[in-house]
N, C-alpha and C positions, 0 to 999 in steps of 0.2 A: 529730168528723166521721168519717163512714165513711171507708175506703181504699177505692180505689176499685181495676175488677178488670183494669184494664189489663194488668198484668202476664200474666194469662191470653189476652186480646185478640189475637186477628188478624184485620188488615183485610181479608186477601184470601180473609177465608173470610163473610164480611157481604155483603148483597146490592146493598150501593154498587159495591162491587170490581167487582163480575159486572156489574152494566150497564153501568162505566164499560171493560170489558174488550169488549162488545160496539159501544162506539161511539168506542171512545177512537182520536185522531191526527185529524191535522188537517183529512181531508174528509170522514170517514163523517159527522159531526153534520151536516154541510152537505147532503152527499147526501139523507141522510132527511130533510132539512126539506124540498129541492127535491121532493121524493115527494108530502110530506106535503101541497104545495101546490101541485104542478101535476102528478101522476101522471096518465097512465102517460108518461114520458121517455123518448126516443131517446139513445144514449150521443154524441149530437152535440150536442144538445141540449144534454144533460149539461156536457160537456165547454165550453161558451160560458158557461152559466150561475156554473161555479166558474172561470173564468178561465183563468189559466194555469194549466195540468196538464195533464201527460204522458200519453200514450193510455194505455201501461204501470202509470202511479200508479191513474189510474180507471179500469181493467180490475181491476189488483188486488184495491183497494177495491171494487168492484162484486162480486167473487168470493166477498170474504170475507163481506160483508154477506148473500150469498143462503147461502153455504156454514152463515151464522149462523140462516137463517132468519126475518129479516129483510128482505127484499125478493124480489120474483121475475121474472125474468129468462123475456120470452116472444120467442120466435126466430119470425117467419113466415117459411114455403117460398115465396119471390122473388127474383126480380135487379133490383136490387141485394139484399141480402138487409136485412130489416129487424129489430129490436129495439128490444125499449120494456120499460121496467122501471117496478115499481108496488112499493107496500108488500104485504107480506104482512100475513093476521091476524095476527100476532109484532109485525110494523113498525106495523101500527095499532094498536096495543098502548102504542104506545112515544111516539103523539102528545101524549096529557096530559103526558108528561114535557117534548117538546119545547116547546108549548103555554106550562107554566111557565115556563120558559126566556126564552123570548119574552116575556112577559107582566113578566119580570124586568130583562131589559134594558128595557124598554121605558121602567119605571118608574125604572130608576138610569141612565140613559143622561146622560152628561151634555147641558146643555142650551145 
């Protein structure tokens, strides 16, 4: 039986590491899905849809995601002042993955 090449291996340099480094903690996966399924979102919107969360947590999370390339953040010139967030091509990019996901629970979900 070959050895295998573990020993040489790192995870953080495989391209699991990197997507899970772009969506990993506990609201980004949920954000992009709410995009993915009813963009474009108001950050109150937002904020109803995941429950409880701190303006603070999902501004964060909102920052980092666009800052990722990942969603895009469009401001219009009004009072009150408005904002609505969509996926980026990057975030559309990243549906098939979600897509699986769903398609996974869906099938192991207990019944």
């Amino acid at each position: 039986m070959a050895k295998s090449n573990i020993e040489k291996a790192n995870f953080y340099d495989t391209g699991y590491s990197y997507t899970l480094s772009l969506i990993n903690g506990k609201y980004k996966p949920i954000i992009l899905y709410c995009l993915m399924e009813y963009e474009p979102v108001r950050f109150n919107e937002m904020q109803r849809y995941l429950g409880r969360i701190a303006d603070k947590t999902l501004s964060q999370n909102l920052k980092e995601l666009e800052a990722d390339d990942l969603i895009i953040r469009t401001m219009y010139p009004q009072v009150p002042p408005k904002v609505e967030y969509t996926l980026s091509e990057r975030g559309h990019s990243l549906v098939a993955v979600l897509d699986k996901l769903c398609d996974w629970g869906i099938e192991n979900r207990p019944k």
